[in-house]
C-alpha positions in Angstrom: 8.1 7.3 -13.5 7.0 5.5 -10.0 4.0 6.3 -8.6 4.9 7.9 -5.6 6.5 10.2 -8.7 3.0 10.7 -10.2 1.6 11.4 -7.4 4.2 14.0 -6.5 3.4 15.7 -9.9 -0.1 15.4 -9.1 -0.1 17.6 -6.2 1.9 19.8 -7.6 -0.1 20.8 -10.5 -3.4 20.8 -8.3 -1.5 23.6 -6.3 -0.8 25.2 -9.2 -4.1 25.1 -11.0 -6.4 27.7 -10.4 -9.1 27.3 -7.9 -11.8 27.7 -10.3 -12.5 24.7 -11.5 -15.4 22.0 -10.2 -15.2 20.1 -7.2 -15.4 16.8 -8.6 -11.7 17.7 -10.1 -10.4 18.0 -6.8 -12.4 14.9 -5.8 -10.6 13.0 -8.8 -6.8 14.2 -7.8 -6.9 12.9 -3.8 -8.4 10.0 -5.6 -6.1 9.6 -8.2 -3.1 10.9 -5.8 -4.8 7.9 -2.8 -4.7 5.1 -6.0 -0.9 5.5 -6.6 0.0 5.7 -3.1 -2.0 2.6 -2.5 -0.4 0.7 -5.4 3.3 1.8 -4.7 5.9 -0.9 -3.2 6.9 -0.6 0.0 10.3 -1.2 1.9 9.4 -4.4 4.2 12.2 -3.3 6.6 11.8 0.2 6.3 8.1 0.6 6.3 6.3 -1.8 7.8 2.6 -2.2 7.7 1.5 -0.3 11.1 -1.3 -3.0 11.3 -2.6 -6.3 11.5 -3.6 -7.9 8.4 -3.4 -9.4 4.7 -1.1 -7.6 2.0 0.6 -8.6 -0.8 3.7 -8.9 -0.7 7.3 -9.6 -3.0 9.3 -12.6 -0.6 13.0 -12.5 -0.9 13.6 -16.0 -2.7 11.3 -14.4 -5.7 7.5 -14.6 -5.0 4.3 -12.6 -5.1 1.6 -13.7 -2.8 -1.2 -12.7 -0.6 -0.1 -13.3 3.5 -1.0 -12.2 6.6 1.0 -9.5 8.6 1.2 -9.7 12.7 2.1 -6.2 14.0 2.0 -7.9 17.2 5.3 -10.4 16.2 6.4 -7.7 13.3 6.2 -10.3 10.8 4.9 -11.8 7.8 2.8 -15.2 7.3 2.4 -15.2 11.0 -0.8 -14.0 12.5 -1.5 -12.0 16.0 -3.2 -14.8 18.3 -0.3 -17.5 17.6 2.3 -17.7 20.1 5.3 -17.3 18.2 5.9 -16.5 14.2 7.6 -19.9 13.5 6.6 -20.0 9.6 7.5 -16.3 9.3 8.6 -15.5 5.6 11.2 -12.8 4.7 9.4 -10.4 2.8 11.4 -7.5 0.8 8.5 -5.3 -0.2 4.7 -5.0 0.5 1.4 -2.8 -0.5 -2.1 -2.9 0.8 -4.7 -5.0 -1.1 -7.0 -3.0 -3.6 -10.2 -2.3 -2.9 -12.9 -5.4 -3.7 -14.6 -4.8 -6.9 -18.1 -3.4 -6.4 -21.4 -4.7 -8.0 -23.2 -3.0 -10.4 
């Protein structure tokens, strides 16, 4: 099962559920349901990140790694003020980074 899968089945069985149950459930499936969206590959061609920034991503020769994204040049490893994308990578799929741990 993906997680875009999970999270389909999540929805579904908080629609179906009945209403009556504490807040903090419902608080728990958007977060669980935000989680596997966040954690789900995405189609570097199809989907593009909408902004600016660092994600990691799966590069067509075989990869993982951590680059920046320019939504200004629509690519990857290239960053917004530079004047072209010249070390631009081809990246096949990308998600958002997790959240950074939090002390305590």
């Amino acid at each position: 099962m993906t997680n875009q899968e999970a999270a389909d089945l999540i929805r579904i069985a908080q629609a179906e559920i009945e209403w009556d149950y504490p807040m903090e459930y419902a608080i728990a499936f958007d977060k669980a349901i935000e989680a596997l969206e966040r954690t789900r590959w995405r189609d570097a061609k199809t989907e593009p990140p909408k902004e600016s920034g660092e994600y990691f991503v799966f590069c067509k020769v075989g990869y993982q790694a951590i680059i920046n994204y320019s939504a200004r040049h629509k690519a990857f490893n290239a960053l917004d003020d530079e004047e072209a994308p010249i070390y631009a990578l081809e990246v096949t799929h990308w998600m958002p980074l997790p959240e950074e741990p939090k002390e305590g």
